[in-house]
ROBADO-633260 format. One line per field, with one value per residue (C-alpha): residue in one letter; x, y, z; residue number from 1. Coordinates in steps of 0.1 Angstrom, whole numbers, always signed. Layout:
N
code	(A;...)
east	(X;...)
north	(Y;...)
up	(Z;...)
pos	(NUM;...)
This chain:
577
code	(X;X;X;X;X;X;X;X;X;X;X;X;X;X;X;X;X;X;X;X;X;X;X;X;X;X;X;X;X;X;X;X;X;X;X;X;X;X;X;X;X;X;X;X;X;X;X;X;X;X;X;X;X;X;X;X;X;X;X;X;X;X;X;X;X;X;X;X;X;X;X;X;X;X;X;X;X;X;X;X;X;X;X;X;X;X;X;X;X;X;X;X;X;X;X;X;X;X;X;X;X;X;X;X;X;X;X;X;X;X;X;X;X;X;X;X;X;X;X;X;X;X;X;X;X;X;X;X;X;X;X;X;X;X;X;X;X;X;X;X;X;X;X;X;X;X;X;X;X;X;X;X;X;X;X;X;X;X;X;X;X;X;X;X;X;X;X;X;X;X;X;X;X;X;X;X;X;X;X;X;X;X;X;X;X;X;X;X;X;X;X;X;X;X;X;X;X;X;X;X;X;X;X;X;X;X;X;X;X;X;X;X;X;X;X;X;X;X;X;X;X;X;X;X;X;X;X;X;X;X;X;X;X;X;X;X;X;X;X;X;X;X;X;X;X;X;X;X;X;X;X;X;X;X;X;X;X;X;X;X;X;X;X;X;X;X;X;X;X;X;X;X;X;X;X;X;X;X;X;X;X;X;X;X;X;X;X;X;X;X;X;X;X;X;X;X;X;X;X;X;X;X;X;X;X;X;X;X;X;X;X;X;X;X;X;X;X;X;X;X;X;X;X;X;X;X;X;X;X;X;X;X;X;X;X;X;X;X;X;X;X;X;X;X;X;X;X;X;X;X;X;X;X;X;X;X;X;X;X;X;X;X;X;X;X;X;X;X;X;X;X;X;X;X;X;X;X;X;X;X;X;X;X;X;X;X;X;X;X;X;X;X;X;X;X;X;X;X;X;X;X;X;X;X;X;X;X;X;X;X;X;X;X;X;X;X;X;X;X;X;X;X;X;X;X;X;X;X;X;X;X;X;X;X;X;X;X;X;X;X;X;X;X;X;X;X;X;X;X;X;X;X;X;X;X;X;X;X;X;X;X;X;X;X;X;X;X;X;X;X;X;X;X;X;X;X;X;X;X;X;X;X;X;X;X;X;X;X;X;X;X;X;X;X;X;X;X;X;X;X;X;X;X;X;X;X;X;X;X;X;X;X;X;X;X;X;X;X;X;X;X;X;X;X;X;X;X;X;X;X;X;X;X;X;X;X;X;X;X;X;X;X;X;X;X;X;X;X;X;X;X;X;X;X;X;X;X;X;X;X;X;X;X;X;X;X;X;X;X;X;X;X;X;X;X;X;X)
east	(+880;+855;+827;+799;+765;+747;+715;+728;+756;+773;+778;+796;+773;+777;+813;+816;+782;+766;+803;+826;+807;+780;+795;+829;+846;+884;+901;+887;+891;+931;+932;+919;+935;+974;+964;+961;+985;+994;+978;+944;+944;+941;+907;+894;+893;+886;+856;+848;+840;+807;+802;+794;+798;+816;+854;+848;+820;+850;+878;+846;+845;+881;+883;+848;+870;+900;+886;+863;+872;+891;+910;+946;+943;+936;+963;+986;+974;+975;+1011;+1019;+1002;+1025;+1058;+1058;+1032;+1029;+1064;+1086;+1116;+1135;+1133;+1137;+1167;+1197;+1213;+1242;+1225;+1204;+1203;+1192;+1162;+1147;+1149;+1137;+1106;+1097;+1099;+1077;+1052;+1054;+1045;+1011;+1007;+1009;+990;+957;+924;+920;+956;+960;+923;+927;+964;+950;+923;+948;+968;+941;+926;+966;+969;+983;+1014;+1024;+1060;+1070;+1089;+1058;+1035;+1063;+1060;+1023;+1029;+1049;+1031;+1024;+1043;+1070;+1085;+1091;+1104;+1126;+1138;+1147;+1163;+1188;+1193;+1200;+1228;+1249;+1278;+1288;+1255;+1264;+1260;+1227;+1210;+1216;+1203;+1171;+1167;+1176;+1153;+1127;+1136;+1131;+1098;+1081;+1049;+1021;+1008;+992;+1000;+967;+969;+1005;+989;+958;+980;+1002;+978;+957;+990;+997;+969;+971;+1005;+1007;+996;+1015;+1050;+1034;+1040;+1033;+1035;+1044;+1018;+1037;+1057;+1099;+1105;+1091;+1106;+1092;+1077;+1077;+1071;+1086;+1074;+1092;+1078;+1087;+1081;+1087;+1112;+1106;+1143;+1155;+1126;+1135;+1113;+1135;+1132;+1125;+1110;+1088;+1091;+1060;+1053;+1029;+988;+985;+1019;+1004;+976;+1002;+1033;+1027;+1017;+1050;+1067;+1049;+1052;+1096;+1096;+1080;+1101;+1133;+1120;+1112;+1147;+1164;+1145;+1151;+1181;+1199;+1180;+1196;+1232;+1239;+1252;+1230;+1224;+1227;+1186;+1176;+1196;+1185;+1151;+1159;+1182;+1147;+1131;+1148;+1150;+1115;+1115;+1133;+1118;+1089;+1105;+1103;+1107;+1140;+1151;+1144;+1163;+1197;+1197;+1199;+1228;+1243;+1237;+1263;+1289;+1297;+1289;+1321;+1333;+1341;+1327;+1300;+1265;+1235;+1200;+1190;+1156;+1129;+1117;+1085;+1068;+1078;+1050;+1056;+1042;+1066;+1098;+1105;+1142;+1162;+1162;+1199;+1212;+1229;+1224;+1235;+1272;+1282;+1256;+1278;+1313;+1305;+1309;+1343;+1380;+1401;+1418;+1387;+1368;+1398;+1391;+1353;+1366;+1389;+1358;+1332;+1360;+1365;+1332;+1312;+1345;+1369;+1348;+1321;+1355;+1370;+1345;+1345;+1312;+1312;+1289;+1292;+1265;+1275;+1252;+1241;+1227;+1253;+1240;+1247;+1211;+1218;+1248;+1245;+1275;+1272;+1304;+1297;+1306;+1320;+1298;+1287;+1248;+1248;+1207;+1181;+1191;+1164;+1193;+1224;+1243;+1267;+1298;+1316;+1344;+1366;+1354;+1361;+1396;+1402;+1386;+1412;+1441;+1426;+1426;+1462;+1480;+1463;+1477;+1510;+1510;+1517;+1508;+1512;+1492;+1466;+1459;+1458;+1430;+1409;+1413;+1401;+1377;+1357;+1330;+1342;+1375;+1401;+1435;+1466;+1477;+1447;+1441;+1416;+1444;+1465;+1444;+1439;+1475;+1478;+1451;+1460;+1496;+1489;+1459;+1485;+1506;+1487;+1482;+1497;+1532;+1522;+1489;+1478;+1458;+1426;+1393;+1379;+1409;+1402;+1365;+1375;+1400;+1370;+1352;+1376;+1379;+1341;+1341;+1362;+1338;+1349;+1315;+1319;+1293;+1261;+1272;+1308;+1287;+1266;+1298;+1313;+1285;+1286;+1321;+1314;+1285;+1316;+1339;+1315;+1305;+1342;+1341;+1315;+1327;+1362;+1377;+1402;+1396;+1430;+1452;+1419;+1441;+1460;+1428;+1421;+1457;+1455;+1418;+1437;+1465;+1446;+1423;+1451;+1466;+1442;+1430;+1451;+1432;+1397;+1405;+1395;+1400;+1393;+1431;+1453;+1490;+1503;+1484;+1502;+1536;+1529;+1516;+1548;+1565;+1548;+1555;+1594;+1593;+1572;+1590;+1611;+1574;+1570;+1602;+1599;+1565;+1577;+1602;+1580;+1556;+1585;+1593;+1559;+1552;+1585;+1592;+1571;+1553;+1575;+1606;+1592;+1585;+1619;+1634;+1612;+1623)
north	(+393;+402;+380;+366;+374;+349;+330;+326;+312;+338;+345;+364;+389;+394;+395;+422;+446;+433;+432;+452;+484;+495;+478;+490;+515;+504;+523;+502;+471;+479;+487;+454;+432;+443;+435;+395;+370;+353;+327;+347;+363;+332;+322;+357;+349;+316;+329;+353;+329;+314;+280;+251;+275;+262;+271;+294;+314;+313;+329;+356;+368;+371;+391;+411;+418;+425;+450;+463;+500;+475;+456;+471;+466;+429;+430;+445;+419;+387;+396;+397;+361;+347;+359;+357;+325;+301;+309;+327;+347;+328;+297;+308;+330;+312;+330;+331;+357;+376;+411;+393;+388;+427;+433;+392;+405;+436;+418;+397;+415;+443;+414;+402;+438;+447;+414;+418;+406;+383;+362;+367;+355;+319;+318;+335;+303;+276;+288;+286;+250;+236;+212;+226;+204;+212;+225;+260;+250;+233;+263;+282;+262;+269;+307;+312;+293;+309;+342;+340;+375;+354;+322;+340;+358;+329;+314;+344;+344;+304;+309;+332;+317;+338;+319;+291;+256;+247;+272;+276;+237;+246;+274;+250;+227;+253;+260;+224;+221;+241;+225;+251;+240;+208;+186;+186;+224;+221;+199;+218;+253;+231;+218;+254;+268;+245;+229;+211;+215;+184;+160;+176;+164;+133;+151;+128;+145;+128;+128;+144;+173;+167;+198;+231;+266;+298;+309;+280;+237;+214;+181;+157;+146;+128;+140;+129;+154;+157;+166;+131;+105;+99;+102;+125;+133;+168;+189;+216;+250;+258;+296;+286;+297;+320;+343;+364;+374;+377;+394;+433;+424;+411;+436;+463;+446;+443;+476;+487;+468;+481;+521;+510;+497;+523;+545;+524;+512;+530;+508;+473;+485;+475;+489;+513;+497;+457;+452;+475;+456;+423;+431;+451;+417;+396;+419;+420;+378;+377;+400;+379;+347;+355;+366;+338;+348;+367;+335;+309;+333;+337;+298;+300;+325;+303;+270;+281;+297;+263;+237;+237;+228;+201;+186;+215;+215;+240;+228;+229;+247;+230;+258;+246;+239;+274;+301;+333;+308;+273;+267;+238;+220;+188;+167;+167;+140;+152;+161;+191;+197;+200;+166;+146;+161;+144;+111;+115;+119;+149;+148;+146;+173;+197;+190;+200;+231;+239;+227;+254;+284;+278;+272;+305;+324;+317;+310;+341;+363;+350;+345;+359;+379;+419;+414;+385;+367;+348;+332;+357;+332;+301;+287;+249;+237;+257;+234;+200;+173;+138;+118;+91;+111;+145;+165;+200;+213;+253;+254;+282;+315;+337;+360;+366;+400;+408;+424;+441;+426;+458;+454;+416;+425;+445;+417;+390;+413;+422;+382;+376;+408;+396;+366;+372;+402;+431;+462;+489;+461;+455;+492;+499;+469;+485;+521;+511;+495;+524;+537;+573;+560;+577;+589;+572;+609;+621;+621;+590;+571;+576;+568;+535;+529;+532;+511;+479;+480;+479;+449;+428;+434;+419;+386;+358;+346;+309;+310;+320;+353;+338;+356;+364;+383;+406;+413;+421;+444;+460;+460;+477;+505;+506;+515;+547;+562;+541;+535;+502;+494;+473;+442;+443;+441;+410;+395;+400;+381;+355;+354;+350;+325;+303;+310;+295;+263;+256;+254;+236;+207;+208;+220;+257;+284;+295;+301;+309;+335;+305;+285;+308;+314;+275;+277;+304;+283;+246;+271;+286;+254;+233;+257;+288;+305;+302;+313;+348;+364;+398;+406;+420;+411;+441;+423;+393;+411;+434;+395;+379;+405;+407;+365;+371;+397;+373;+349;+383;+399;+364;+360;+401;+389;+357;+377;+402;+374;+359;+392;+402;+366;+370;+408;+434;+456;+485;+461;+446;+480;+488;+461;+458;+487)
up	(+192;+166;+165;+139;+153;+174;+159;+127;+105;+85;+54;+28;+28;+68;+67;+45;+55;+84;+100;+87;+77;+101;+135;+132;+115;+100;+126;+157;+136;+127;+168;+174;+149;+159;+198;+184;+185;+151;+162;+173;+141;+120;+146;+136;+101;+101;+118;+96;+70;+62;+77;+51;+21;-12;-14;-44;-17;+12;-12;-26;+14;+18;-11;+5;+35;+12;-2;+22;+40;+69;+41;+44;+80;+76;+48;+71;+98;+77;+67;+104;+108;+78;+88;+126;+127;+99;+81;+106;+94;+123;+108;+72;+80;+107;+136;+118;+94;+120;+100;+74;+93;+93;+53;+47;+71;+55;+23;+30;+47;+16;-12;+9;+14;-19;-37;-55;-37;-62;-56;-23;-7;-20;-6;+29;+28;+21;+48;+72;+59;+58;+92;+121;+118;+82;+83;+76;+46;+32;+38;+22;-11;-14;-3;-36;-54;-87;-75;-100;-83;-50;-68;-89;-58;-41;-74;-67;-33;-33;-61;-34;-27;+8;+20;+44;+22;+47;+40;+1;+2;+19;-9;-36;-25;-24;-63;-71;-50;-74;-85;-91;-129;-138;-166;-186;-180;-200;-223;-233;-237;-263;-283;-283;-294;-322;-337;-371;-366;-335;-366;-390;-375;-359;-324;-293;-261;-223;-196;-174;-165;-168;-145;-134;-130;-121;-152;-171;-171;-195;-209;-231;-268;-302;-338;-372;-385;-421;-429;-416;-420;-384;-353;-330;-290;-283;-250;-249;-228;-220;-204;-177;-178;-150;-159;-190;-161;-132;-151;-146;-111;-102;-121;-103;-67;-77;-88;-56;-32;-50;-46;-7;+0;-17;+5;+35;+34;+61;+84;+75;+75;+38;+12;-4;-35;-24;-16;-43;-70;-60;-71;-95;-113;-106;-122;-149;-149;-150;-183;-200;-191;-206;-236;-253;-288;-275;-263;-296;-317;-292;-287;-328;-322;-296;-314;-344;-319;-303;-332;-340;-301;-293;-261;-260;-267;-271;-276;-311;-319;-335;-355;-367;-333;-313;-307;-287;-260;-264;-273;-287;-285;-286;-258;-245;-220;-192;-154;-132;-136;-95;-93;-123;-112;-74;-88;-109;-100;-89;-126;-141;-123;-129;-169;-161;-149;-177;-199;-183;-187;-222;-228;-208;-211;-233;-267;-268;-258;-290;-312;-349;-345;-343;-312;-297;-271;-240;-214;-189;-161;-161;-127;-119;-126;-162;-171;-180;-179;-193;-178;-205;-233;-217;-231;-217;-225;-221;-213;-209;-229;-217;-199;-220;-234;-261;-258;-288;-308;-293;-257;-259;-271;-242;-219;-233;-229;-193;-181;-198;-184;-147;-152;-162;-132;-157;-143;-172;-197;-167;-165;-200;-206;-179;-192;-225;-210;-192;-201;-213;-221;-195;-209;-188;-180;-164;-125;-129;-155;-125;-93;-119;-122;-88;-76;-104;-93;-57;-66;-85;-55;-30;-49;-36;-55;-44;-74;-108;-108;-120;-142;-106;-97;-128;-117;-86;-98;-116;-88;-66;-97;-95;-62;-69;-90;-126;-145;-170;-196;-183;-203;-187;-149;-162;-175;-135;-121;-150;-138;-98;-106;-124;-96;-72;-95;-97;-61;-60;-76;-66;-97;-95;-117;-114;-149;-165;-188;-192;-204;-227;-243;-246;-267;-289;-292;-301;-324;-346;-347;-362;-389;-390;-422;-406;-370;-361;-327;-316;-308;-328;-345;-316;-289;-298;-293;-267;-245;-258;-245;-212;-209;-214;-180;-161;-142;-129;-116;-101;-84;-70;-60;-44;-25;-11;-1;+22;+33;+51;+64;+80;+89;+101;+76;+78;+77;+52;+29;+34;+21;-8;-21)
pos	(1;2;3;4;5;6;7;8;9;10;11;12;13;14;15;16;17;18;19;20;21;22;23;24;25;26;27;28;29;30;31;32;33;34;35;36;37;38;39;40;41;42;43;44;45;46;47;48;49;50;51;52;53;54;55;56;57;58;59;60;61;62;63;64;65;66;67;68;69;70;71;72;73;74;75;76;77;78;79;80;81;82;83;84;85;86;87;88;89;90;91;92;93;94;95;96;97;98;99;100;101;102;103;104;105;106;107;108;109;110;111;112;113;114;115;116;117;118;119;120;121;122;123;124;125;126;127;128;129;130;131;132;133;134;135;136;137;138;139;140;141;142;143;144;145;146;147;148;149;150;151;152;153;154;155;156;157;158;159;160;161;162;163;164;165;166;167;168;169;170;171;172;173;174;175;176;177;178;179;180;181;182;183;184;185;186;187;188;189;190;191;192;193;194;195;196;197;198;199;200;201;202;203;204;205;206;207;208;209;210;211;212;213;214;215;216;217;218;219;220;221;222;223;224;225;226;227;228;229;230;231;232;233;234;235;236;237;238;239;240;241;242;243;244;245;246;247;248;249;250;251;252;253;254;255;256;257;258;259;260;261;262;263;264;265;266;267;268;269;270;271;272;273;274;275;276;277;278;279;280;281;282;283;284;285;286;287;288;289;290;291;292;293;294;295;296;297;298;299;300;301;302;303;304;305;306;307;308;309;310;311;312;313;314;315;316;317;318;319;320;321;322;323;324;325;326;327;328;329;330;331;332;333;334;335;336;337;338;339;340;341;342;343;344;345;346;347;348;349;350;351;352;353;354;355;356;357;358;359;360;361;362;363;364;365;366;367;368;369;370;371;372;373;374;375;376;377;378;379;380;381;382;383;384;385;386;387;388;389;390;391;392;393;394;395;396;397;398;399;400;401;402;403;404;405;406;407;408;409;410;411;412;413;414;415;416;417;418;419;420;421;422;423;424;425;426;427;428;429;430;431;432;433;434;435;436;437;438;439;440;441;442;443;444;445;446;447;448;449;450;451;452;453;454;455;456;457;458;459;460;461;462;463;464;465;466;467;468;469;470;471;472;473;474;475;476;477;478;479;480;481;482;483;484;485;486;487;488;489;490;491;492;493;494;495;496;497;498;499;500;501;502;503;504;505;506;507;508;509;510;511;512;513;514;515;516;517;518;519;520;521;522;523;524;525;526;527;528;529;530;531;532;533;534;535;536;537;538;539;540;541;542;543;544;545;546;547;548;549;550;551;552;553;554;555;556;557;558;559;560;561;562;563;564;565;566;567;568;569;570;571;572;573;574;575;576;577)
């Protein structure tokens, strides 16, 4: 092991000149440090630091040795120490997901690889001054603290639903752990921001923090709004202090890890794309979380959409007290919607369902606007339910994308034809749908055909096609070489987030063309002159028309269904047609 000189306690200085430069060069150094065990090569730098020296003097030698002609190798070595000694992949990552393990690794290693001197020393020291016993989770917590790449990334990850339900807790509970801002930090950045405006509207701000996310901590307050007379409850977002420094960082670091999976990825066994895209969608997350002034003027947008709705809520902005830094907003009551539909009946969790279709689905797809905007990251912890009053609250806008009024058209019909099993109206709805528009006739139009009618056919008789079912259709088109618009992607994984919160609280998303024919319907019905939707007086005939053929595509359907539980395939072929 590399030792400090005898006869004296060392320093800084000594750790980066006296050992480091003239006694070893960085290639005996990298030799020696990948002989240790993790374990060894936490000693060797806890030895390397200067005895009785401040903490701000310990963190200035780590960063000496950081950045010293040895300092990738001790990069490269401290890496090792984190991910097979003080947070081991094997206990972050299950059996049951063992080639997880080999990307979750390299991950790893390639963020405390890639950090800057200035970040990564003070984590390297807190790691070595935690106590031996502190859990892996714990050390975890502090790892990622203020890392909004790595928080984010585990934001995503938790919100898979093929990930078995222990170990999307542990990840959620990682989310929630996030505590790496203090209040008075919060406090000072608000009233730096605001000024004379804080006595203006009598604003009165809590003493602590409400909650925390990756990029941002929010605090409660009152004000006297001058429209009403009335002191009103409102919270503010707050971007946190260390993310203007941090941002392009993280961006960089993301960027980086997508470019080394891509080229890697014939190692895991994945798809090509899977790894690069995850990084590439934090990426993009982070973006537009710190897009603040993005954000205040889509919850405006979103605010006059669903008004009108009842049982649906948006957060209403409090204009006068935003900054490119804060958003201010109502205070809404309500808690997570999987927490709040735990404690009600079947019936009543099967409303929340049909409640959360019509409200992420069915109302931006039928809105009046040319291009309309629909919530891009409808997570549980994004969606809160109040089961006194019934009340939905659509929070946090940062991600959300528009779709045209023709593309939503097509959408609508899409769902409705799925549901009603049509073939010809299914295919046409995706053709129109497709990026460069492919004519029925040509050989795409007809692998498309082909490939709805044989989708339709393998749904079961015994359900209603659901929304899902028409994503994956897409999906399964995708896969042949379709290309869709980018906003018709983020409205599939809007749509497989949904699918999985359903099932989450015990709800069915099944008839969700159905849901949606029924928000039409009530629409029309309670002010006929004023309702606009996106489809057309021929759509209307061409559905009505599709309805009166339906129970026959059922009852074929039905009968094929009993014929290949019952026969063999090729029996069962025959007799089909």
């Amino acid at each position: 092991m590399i030792q400090v000189p005898e006869g004296r306690p060392s320093s800084g200085n000594d750790l980066h000149q006296g050992i480091l430069a003239p006694m070893l060069d960085a290639s005996v150094i990298e030799a020696g440090l990948r002989l240790l065990p993790p374990e060894q090569l936490r000693a060797a730098l806890a030895n390397f630091l200067p005895q009785g020296a401040t903490p701000a003097e310990r963190i200035s030698a780590i960063e000496g040795v950081l950045q010293s002609p040895a300092g990738q190798s001790m990069r490269d070595a401290m890496a090792r120490w984190i991910v097979d000694g003080i947070v081991p992949v094997e206990r972050l990552v299950p059996a049951a997901y063992l080639k997880w393990r080999p990307p979750v690794r390299d991950a790893m290693m390639f963020v405390v690889s890639h950090l800057s001197p200035a970040r990564l020393a003070p984590k390297l020291l807190e790691q070595i001054e935690l106590p031996a016993e502190t859990t892996p989770e714990a050390r975890l917590l502090r790892l990622i603290a203020k890392v909004p790449g790595l928080q984010k990334l585990g934001q995503v990850i938790a919100r898979n639903q093929h990930l078995r339900p222990a170990l999307r807790n542990a990840l959620a509970r990682l989310e929630n752990g996030i505590r790496d801002v203090q209040p008075e930090d919060i406090q000072a950045l608000i009233q730096r921001e605001l000024g004379p405006r804080l006595a203006t509207y009598a604003v009165k701000i809590a003493p602590a923090i409400l909650s925390e996310a990756s990029v941002s901590a929010v605090v409660r307050f009152t004000w006297q709004d001058p429209d009403t007379g009335r002191r009103e409850r409102g919270v503010f977002k707050v971007l946190k202090p260390h993310i203007p420094e941090y941002f392009e960082e993280d961006m960089d670091y993301l960027q980086g890890l997508a470019q080394y999976f891509a080229d890697q990825h014939h190692r895991y066994g994945f798809p090509a794309d899977l790894l690069p895209d995850t990084f590439k969608k934090v990426r993009r997350l982070l973006q537009h979380e710190v897009n603040f002034a993005r954000e205040q003027k889509t919850l405006v947008e979103a605010w006059s959409l669903y008004q009108k709705m009842p049982g649906v809520r948006v957060p209403r902005l409090i204009q006068p007290l935003c900054t490119p830094q804060i958003t201010a907003l109502t205070e809404e009551r309500g808690i997570k919607v999987t927490n709040a539909a735990a404690r009600l009946p079947f019936a009543r969790r099967r409303k929340v369902s049909e409640q959360l279709i019509e409200a992420l689905v069915a109302v931006p797809l039928l809105a009046a606007q040319e291009n309309a905007v629909f919530h891009g990251d409808p997570h549980a912890g994004n969606l809160l339910y109040n089961n006194r009053t019934g009340e939905l609250t659509i929070i946090d806008w940062a991600l959300r994308e528009r779709l045209s009024r023709d593309q939503r058209r097509q959408l609508a019909l899409l769902f409705l034809m799925v549901a009603l099993r049509d073939p010809v109206g299914t295919s046409n709805a995706v053709l129109a749908l497709s990026q460069n528009r492919i004519r029925s006739t040509s050989p795409q139009g007809r692998m498309i055909r082909e490939l709805v009618t044989n989708f339709l056919g393998e749904l079961p008789a015994s359900r209603l096609p659901s929304g899902v079912d028409a994503m994956r259709l897409l999906e399964r088109i995708a896969m042949k070489g379709i290309k869709f618009p980018g906003a018709l992607i983020m409205l599939s994984k809007v749509m497989f987030t949904l699918d999985g919160i359903i099932g989450d609280i015990g709800g069915s998303d099944e008839g969700m063309g159905f849901t949606i024919a029924r928000h039409v319907a009530q629409h029309w019905l309670r002010n006929r002159a004023a309702f606009q939707s996106p489809l057309r007086t021929k759509d209307w005939i061409t559905l009505q028309c599709s309805a009166l053929l339906f129970p026959s595509r059922l009852w074929v359907g039905w009968q094929q269904s009993l014929l290949d539980r019952y026969l063999p395939p090729t029996r069962s072929r025959q007799a089909a047609s």
